[in-house]
N, C-alpha and C positions, 0 to 999 in steps of 0.2 A: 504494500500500500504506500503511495507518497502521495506527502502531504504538504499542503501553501499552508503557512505560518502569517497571518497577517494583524500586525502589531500597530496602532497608531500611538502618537506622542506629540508631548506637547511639553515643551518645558524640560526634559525628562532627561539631558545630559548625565546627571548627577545619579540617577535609579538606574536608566537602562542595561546596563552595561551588564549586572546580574542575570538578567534574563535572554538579553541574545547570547550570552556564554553560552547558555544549558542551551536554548534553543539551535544554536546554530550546530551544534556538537552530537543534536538530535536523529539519530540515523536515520527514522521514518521520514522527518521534514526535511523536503528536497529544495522547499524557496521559503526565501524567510523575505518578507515585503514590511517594510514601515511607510507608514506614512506622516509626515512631520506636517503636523496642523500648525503653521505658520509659529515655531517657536523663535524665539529672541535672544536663547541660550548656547546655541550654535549645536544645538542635539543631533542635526542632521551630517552637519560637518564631521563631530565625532563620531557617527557611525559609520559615517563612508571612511574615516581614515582608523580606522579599528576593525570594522568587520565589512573585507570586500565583497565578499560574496551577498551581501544585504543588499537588496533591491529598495532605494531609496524616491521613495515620492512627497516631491517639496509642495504642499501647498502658501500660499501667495501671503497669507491672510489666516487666523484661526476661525475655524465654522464650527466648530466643537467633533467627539466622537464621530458621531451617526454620520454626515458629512466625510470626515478621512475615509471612514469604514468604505463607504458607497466610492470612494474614489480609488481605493486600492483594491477594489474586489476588481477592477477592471484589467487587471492584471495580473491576477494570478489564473495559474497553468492546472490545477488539479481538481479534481472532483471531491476530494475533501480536505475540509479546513479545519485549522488551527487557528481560534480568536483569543488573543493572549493580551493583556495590559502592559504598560511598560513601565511601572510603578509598584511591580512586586516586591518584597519583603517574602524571605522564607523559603524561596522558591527552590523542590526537590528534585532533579532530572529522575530519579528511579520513578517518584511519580506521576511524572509525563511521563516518562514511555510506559509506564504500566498503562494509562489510560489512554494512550495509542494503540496497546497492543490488543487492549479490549475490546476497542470499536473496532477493529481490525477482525476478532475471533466471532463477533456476537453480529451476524448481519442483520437481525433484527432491530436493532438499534436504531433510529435516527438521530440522534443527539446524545452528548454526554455532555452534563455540567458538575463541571469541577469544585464542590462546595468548599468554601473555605469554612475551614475546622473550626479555624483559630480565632475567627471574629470575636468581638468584643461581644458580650451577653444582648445589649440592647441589638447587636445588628441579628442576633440569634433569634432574638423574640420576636422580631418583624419578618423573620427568614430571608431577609435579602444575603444571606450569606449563600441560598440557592438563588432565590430569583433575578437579583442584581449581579451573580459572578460574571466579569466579563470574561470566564477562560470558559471554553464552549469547543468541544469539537461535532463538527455538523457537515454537513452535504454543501458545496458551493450552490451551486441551485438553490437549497430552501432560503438561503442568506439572500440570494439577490431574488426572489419572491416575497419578501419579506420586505425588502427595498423599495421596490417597486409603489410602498406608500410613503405619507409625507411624514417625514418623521424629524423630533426636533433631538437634541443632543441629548439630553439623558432619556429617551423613550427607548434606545435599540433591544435591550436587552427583555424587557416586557413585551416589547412587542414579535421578538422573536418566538417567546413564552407563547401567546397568543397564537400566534400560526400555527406553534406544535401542536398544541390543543387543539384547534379549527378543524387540522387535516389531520388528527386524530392519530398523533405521530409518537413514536416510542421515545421515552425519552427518561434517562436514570442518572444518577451522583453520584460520584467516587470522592472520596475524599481529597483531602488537597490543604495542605500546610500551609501555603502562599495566601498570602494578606496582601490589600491594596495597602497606599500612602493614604492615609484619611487628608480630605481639603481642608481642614483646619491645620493640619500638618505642613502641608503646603503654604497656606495662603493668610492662616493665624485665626484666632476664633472666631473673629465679629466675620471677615469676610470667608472662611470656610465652612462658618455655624449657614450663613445666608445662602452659601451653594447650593451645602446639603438641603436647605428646608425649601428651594427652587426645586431641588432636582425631585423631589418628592413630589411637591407640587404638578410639574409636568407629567410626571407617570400617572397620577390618578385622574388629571385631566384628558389624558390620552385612553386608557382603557377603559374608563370610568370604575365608580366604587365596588361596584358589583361584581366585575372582569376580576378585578386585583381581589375581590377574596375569593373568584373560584380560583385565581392562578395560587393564592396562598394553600387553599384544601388540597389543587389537585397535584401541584408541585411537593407536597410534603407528606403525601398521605402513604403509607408501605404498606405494597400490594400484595412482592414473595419478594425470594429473596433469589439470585442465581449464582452457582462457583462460574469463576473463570480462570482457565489454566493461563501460568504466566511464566515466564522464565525461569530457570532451575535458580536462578539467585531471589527471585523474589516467590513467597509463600502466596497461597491460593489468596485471591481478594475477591471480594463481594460486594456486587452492586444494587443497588435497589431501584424496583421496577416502580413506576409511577403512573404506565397506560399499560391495559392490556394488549 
């Protein structure tokens, strides 16, 4: 199986570097694509003169997410993807390719989100530690179906949610140690408290109230459980199913 790796950034000189390590070093992943949503830190620079084989796409301007995403899906080569953040903390390569090798073994699959474990309690109780991960391996197809609506910068990820649900599509968690950089981390409390409580905002305005709590039941609920055989260095791991 090979797979596009499509990572967008912004700011990110400082984080990135952690994760195109692991990612570039990834044997399943054959193209690694960034896209640099108009940073001012010279993030794009650093990555061309660090890692050549990274396929670099400059946009002019920042649009936010949703925007890079839709502008680097045009470029990648494979039929399946890797949706990776560039602002990890944590981040394990045994568990990437465990969760390569599973979407790889289980063709029934259409999606794997990669729940972060480690979240803080509050992101636990809301579960955006599944519905919010931006690390996603999926179909290139369902990503650019999914595009094909308007979608503003913190909407991709819900509304990726959404389609899987619509076309009644398989979709399970593995766990996953990698934590984002919280925007208060970033950007200090008053202006990353205001991010966060926008980026909220926009997702319930976009799904409405209703959507966001079947995607809360139906992304969280445990249906069975399945083994997946994995490499003689790593023990059986177990994913959980969330559609029949």
């Amino acid at each position: 199986m090979k797979v596009s790796c499509l990572i967008p950034c912004y700011n990110e000189r400082e984080r990135i570097a952690k994760v195109l390590d692991i990612v570039v070093s990834t044997q399943s992943v054959q193209q690694v694509i960034c896209v640099d949503d108009g940073s001012t830190d010279g993030t794009a620079d650093y990555i061309e003169a660090n890692w050549p084989t990274v396929e670099v796409i400059r946009l002019l301007r920042n649009h936010g997410k949703t925007k890079a995403i839709k502008q680097g899906l045009q470029y990648v080569d494979y039929a399946t993807l890797l949706m990776m953040d560039a602002d990890l903390q944590g981040l394990r390569k045994e568990e990437l390719e465990a969760a390569l090798d599973a979407y790889k073994e289980c063709h029934e699959v259409d999606m794997i989100i990669m729940r972060r474990i480690n979240s803080p309690w509050f992101v636990k109780w809301y579960r955006s530690d599944v519905l919010l991960s931006g690390e996603r391996i999926l179909q290139t197809a369902d990503l650019k179906q999914v595009l094909r609506q308007r979608l503003k910068c913190y909407q991709l990820e819900v509304a990726i949610n959404r389609y899987m649900l619509r076309h009644k599509k398989v979709v399970r968690w593995m766990p996953w140690s990698a934590i984002n950089t919280y925007k208060v981390d970033k950007l200090g409390v008053l202006d990353g408290s205001r991010k966060e409580f926008n980026m909220y905002v926009d997702i319930v305005n976009y799904v409405g109230f209703s959507h966001m709590c079947l995607q809360l039941t139906s992304f969280t609920k445990k249906l069975h459980y399945k083994s997946v055989t994995t490499p003689a260095k790593e023990p059986q791991l177990y994913l959980k199913h969330y559609f029949n």
